[in-house]
C-alpha positions as CSV (number, residue, x, y, z in Angstrom):
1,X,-116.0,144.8,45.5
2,X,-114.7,142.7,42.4
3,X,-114.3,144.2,38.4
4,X,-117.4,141.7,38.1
5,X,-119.8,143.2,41.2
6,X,-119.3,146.4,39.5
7,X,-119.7,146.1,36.1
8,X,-123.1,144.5,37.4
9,X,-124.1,147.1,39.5
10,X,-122.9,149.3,36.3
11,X,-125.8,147.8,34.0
12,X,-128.5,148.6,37.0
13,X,-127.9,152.2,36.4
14,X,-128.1,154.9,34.1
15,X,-123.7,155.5,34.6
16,X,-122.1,155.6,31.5
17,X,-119.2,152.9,31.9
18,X,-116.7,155.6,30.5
19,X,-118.1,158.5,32.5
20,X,-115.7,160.6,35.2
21,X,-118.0,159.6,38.2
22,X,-117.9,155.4,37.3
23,X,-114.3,155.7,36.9
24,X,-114.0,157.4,40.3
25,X,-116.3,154.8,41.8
26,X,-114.3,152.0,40.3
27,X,-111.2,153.4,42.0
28,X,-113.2,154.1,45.3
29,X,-115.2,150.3,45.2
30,X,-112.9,148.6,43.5
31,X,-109.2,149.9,43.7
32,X,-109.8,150.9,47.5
33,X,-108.7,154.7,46.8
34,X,-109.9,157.4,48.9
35,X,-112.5,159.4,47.0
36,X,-110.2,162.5,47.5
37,X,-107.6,160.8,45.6
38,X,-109.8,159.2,43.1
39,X,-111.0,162.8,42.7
40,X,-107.5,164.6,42.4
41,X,-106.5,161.6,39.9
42,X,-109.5,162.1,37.4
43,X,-109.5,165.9,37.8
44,X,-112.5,166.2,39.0
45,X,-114.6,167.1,42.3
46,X,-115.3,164.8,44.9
47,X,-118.8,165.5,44.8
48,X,-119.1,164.1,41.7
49,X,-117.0,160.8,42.9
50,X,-119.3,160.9,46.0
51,X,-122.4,160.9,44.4
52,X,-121.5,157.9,42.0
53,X,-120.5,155.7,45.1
54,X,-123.6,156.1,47.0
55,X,-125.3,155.4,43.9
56,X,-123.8,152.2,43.8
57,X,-123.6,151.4,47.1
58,X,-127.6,151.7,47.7
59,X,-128.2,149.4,43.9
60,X,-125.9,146.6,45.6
61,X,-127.9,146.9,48.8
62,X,-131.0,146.5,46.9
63,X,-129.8,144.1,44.7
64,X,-128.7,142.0,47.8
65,X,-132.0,142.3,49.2
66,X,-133.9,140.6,45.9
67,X,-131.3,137.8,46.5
């Protein structure tokens, strides 16, 4: 997924852009880091990494669908 896709996906959400979970889903989606590492790197559980990247990843399916 590009910086671009993201930020898009981003806007379709309630995710602060700043927040711990859209960081860790930029370094999952984006960066291609495991979501145990994005996790360890951010301090923070993997749950919370976890959630944010299915929450993107079903918004980009939908969105895909509209298109």
């Amino acid at each position: 997924m590009t910086k671009s896709e993201f930020n898009n996906l981003i806007q379709l959400t309630r995710m602060k852009p700043d927040s711990i979970a859209s960081k860790g889903a930029f370094l999952v989606l984006v960066e291609g880091k495991t979501q145990t590492k994005a996790a360890i790197a951010l301090d923070c559980q993997q749950t919370t990494i976890s959630r944010a990247v299915r929450l993107l990843k079903d918004r980009r399916r939908l969105a895909l669908q509209i298109v």
